[in-house]
C-alpha positions as CSV (number, residue, x, y, z in Angstrom):
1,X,4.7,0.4,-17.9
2,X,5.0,-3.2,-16.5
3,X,8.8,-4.4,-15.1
4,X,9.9,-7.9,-14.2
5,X,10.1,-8.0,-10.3
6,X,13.0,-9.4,-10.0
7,X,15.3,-7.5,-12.3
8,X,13.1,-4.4,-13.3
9,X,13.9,-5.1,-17.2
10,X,10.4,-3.6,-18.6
11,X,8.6,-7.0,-19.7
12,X,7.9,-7.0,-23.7
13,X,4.5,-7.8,-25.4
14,X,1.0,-9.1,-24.2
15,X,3.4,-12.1,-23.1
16,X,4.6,-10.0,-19.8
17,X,7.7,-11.5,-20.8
18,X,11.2,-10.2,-19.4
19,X,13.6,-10.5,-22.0
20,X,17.2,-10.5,-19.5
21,X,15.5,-13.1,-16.8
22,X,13.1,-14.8,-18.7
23,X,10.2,-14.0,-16.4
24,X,6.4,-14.3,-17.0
25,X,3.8,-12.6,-16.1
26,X,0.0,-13.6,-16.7
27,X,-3.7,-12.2,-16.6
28,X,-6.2,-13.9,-14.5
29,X,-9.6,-13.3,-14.2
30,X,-9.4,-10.0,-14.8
31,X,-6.0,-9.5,-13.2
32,X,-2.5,-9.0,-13.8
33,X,0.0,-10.7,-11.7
34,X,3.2,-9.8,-11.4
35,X,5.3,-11.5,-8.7
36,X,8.1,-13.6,-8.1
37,X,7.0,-17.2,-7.8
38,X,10.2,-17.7,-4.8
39,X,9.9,-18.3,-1.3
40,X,9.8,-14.0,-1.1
41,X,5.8,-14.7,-2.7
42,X,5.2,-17.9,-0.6
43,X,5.7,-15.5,3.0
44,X,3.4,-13.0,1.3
45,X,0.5,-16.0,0.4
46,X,1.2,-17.4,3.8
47,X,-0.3,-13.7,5.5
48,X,-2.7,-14.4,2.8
49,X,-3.7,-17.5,4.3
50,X,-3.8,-16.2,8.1
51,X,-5.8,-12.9,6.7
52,X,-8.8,-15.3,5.6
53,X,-8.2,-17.4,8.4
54,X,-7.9,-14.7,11.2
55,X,-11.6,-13.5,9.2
56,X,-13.2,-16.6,9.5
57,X,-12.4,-17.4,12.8
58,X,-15.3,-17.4,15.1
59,X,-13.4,-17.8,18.6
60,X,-14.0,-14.4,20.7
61,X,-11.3,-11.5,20.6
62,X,-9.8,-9.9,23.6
63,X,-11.9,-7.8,25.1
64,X,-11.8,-4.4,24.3
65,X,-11.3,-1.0,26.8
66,X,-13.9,1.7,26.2
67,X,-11.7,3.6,24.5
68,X,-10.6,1.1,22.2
69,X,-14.3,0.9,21.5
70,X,-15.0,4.3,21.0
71,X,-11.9,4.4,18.7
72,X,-13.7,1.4,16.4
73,X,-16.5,3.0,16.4
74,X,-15.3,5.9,14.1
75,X,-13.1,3.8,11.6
76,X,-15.3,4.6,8.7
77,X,-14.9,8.9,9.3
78,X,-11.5,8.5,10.2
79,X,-10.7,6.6,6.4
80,X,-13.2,9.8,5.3
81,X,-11.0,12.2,7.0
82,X,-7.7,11.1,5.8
83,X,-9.2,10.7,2.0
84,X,-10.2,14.4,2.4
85,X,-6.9,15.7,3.3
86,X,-5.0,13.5,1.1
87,X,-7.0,15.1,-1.8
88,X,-6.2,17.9,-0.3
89,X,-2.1,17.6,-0.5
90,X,-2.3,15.9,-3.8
91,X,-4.2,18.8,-5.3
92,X,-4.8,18.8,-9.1
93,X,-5.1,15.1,-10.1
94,X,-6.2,15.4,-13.7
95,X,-5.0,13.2,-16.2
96,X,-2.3,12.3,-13.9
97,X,-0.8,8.4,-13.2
98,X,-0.8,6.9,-9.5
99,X,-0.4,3.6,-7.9
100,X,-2.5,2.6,-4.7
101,X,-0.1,0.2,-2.4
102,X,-2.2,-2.2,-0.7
103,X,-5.6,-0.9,-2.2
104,X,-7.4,-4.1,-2.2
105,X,-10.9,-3.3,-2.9
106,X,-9.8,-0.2,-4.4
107,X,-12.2,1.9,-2.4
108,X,-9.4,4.8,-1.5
109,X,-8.2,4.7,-5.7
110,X,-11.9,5.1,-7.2
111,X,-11.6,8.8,-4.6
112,X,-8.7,9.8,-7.3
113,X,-9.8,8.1,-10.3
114,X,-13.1,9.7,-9.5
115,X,-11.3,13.4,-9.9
116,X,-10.1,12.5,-13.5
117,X,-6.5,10.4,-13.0
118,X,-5.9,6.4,-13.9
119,X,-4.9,4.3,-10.9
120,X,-3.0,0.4,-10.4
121,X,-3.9,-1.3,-7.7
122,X,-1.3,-3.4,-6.1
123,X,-2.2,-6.1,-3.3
124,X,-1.1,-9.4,-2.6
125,X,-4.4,-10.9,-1.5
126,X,-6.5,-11.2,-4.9
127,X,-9.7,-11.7,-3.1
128,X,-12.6,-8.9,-3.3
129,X,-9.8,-7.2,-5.9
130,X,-12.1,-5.5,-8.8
131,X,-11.5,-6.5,-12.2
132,X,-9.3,-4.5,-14.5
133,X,-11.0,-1.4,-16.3
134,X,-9.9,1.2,-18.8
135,X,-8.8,3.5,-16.0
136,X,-8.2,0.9,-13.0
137,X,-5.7,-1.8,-13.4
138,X,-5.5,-4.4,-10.6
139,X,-2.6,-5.9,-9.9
140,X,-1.4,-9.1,-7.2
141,X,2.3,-8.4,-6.5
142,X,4.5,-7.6,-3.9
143,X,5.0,-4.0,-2.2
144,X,8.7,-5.1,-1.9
145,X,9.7,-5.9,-5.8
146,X,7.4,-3.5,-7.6
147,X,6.9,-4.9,-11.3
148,X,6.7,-1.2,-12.9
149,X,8.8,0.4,-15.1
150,X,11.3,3.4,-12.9
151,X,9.6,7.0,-12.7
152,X,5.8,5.8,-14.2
153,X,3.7,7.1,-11.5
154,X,3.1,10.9,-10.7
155,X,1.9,9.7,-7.2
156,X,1.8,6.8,-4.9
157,X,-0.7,6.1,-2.5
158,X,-1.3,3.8,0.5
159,X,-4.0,3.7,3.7
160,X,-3.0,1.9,5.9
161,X,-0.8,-0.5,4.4
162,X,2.6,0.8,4.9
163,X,2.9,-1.0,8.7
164,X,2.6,-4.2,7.0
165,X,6.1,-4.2,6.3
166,X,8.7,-5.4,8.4
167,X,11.3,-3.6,6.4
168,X,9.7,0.2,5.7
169,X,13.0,1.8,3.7
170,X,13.3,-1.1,1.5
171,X,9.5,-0.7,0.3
172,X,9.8,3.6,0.3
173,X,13.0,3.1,-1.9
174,X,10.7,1.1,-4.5
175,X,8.1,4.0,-4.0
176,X,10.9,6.2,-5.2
177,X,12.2,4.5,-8.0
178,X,8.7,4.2,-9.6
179,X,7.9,8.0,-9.2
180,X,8.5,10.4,-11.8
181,X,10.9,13.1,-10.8
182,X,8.6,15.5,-8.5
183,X,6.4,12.7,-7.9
184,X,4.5,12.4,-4.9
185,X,4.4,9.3,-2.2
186,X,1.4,9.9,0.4
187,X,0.9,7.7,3.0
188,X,-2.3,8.1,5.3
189,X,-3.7,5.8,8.2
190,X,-0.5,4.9,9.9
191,X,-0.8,5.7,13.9
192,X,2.2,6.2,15.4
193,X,2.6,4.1,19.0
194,X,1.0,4.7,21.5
195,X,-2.4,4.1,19.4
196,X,-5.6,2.7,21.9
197,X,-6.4,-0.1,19.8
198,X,-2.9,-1.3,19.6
199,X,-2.9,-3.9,22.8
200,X,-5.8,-5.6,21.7
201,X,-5.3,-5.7,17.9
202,X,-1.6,-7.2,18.7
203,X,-2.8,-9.9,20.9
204,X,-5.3,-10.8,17.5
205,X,-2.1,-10.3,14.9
206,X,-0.1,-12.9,16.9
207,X,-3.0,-15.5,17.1
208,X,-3.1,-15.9,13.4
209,X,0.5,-15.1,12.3
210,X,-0.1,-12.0,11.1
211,X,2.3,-9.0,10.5
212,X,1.7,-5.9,11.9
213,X,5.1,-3.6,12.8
214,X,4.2,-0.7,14.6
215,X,6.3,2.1,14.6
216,X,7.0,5.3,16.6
217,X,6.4,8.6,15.1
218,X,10.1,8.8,15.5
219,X,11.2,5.8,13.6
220,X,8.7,6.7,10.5
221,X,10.3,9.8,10.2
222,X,13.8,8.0,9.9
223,X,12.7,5.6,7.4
224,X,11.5,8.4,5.5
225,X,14.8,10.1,5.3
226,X,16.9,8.1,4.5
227,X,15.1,7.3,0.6
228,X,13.3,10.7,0.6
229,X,15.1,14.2,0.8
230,X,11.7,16.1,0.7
231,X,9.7,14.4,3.7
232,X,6.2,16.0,5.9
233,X,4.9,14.4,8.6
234,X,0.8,15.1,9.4
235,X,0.1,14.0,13.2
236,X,-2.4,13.6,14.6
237,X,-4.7,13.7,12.0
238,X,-8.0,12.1,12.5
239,X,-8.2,9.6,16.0
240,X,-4.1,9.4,16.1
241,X,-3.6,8.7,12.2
242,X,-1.0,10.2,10.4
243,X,-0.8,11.6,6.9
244,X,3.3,11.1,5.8
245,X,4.5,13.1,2.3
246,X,7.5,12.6,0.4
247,X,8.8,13.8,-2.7
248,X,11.1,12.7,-5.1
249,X,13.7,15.6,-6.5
250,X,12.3,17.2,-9.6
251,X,15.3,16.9,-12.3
């Protein structure tokens, strides 16, 4: 199941080991990582960095408009809402294989493995990551070089996390390669510009060096089509979100 991320050779043995580059992976803790250890990793530790920074900064935020506020204020039914309706899409989950992008706590992947299918959690922040189980695996790695073997997942799954990337087609065209033909991409919690929380929440990204790329409903859908033949786009769906689907051609 596990590929080297830099050549996508599937790595051999409880060694991780990638026979063509001579990659290694390694457990730790409880988890698997599977990155490059290049400069590509070192820009994805450095948002790392700014992320716990950014959270333990006590210096005050701009100050938000009431409708920024009122947007906050319904985060947690919003994620609830999405969940819902992603179930919904997916439909019949037993037994099946799926990998949550950017899943961190895993929250979003206990919904599915919850109704009966085995999830990998992929982040690159470690931190508050659960431990690996029999029918969770959690994994620090990159979005961009996914270290899975081509067509192993019957779904993939992101909230929130796709807008993260500064490149969006080179990340879907790793979501492809790693679904199984018919497979299933769903991505849910990406507003579209204008969103009401975007001023504010910009002004806080640049402070700490974060990346945040914010795209127009327009330029999602582009991205979308040029990896993905099959592509729906869900907007708005819960306070601005949207809900994207793509599918990979069945053989």
């Amino acid at each position: 199941m596990f590929a080297c991320p830099y050549c996508f050779t599937p790595l051999t043995g409880v060694e991780l080991r990638c026979d063509k580059c001579n990659y290694q992976g390694w457990i730790k803790d409880g988890r698997y990582h599977l990155h490059r250890t290049d400069n590509t990793w070192e820009e994805c530790q450095a948002q790392v960095r700014a992320t716990h920074k950014a959270a333990m900064s006590t210096q005050p935020l701009p100050v938000p408009t009431p409708e920024e506020i009122e947007c906050l204020k319904h985060v947690g039914d919003v994620n609830q809402i999405l969940i819902t309706k992603s179930k919904e899409l997916l439909g019949d989950i037993q037994g099946k294989i799926f990998l949550d992008l950017g899943g961190h706590t895993g929250w979003s992947a206990n919904a599915f493995v919850e109704r009966g299918a085995m999830g990998f959690i992929l982040d690159i922040d470690e931190l508050g990551m659960p431990k690996s189980t029999k029918l969770l695996v959690s994994i620090v790695g990159d979005g961009y070089y996914l270290p899975f073997i081509d067509g192993y997942f019957d779904f993939v799954f992101d909230t929130a996390s796709l807008h993260h990337f500064v490149d969006k087609e080179k990340v879907l065209t790793q979501m492809k390669r790693v679904l199984k033909p018919g497979g299933m991409y769903v991505s849910q919690g990406n507003p579209p510009n204008p969103h009401p929380t975007d001023d504010a929440r910009q002004v806080y990204w640049d402070k700490y060096g974060l990346i945040e790329i914010f795209a127009t409903k327009e330029e999602y859908e582009a991205d979308f089509k040029k990896v993905f033949n099959n592509f729906e786009f869900h907007y708005p769906v819960a306070n601005g979100n949207s809900i994207m689907v793509a599918r990979k051609e069945a053989v």
